[in-house]
C-alpha positions, -999 to +999 in steps of 0.1 A: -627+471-304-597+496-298-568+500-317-531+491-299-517+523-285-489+536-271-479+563-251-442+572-239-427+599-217-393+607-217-378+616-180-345+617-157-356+586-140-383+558-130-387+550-098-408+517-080-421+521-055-429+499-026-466+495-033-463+491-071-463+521-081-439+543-105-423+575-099-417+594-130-389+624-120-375+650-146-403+650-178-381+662-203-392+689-229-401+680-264-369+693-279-329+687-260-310+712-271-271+710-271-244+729-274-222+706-298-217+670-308-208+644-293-226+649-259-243+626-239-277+623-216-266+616-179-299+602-168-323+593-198-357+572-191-382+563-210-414+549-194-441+532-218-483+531-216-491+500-241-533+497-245-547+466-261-582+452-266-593+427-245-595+400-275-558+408-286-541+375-294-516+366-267-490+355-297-484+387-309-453+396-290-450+431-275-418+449-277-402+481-268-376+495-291-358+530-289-351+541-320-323+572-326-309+569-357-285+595-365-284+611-330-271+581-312-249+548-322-266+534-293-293+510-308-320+501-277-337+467-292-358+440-268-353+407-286-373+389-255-405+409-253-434+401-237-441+364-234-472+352-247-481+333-216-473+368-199-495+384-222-516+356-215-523+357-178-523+398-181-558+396-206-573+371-183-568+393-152-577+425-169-610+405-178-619+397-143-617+431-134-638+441-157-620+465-177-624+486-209-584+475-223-552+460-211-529+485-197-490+473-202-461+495-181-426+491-195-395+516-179-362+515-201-336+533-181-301+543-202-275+561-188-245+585-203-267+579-234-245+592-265-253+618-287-239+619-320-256+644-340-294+663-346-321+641-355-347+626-334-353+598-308-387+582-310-399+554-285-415+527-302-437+498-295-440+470-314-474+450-315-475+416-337-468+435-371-475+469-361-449+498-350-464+521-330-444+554-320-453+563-284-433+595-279-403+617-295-375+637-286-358+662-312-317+667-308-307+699-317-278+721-320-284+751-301-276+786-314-255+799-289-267+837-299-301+827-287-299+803-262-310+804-228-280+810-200-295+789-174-271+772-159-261+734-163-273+725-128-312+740-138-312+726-170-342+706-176-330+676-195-293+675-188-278+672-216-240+673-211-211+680-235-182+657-237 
């Protein structure tokens, strides 16, 4: 039996496609660096990889959180979750097919995302009782002495002043 997983990658944007599949454009770096407080992210997207075993119990509920504390007053919290008869119908499928684990997709797109201060902002998924951080990005105040002078329009995660 596997452990729940979770994997999360932080990008510009998530895009669906017509046969089902996602587009992830812009992969941010590990660190966004910022030249001073408050600033915001113009296009922030986080896209989540869940894995469970094929015996997990439908009526532990899935959810996505993203948590910033510190570098955001924005609070991202899904109070619905995945429904166990969702969760349900995915197992039984993913049993037919014969495979090794249940594969869950989740996108959370956020736009003008504030930033407040440093700190971090971790994607989190939440299985039954267990928290499980799928990704991080740190916040940082850049040093202007050493900081790159790419310009705005090249920079990697666009971060913005405001």
């Amino acid at each position: 039996m596997i452990a729940p997983v979770c994997f999360a990658l932080f990008c510009e944007d998530i895009r669906r496609e017509g046969n089902g599949r996602d587009t992830i454009i812009g992969v941010m770096p590990a660190a966004i660096r910022v030249s001073k407080f408050p600033g915001a992210l113009r296009r922030f997207s986080v896209y989540y990889r869940i894995r469970l075993p094929l015996d997990h119990d439908p009526s532990e509920r899935i959810f996505i959180n993203l948590d910033a504390d510190g570098v955001s007053d924005v609070q991202i919290v899904d109070e619905d979750g995945l429904s166990a008869e969702s969760l349900e119908r995915l197992i039984a499928r993913t049993k037919r097919q014969k495979a090794p684990h249940v594969e869950i997709n989740a996108r959370l797109r956020l736009d003008d995302f504030p930033l407040i201060g440093a700190g971090q902002i971790r994607a989190v998924a939440i299985v039954g009782e267990q928290k499980l951080v799928g990704g991080f990005i740190n916040v940082e105040l850049r040093d202007d002495a050493t900081a790159s002078q790419q310009p705005s329009e090249q920079s990697r995660c666009d971060a913005r002043d405001s």
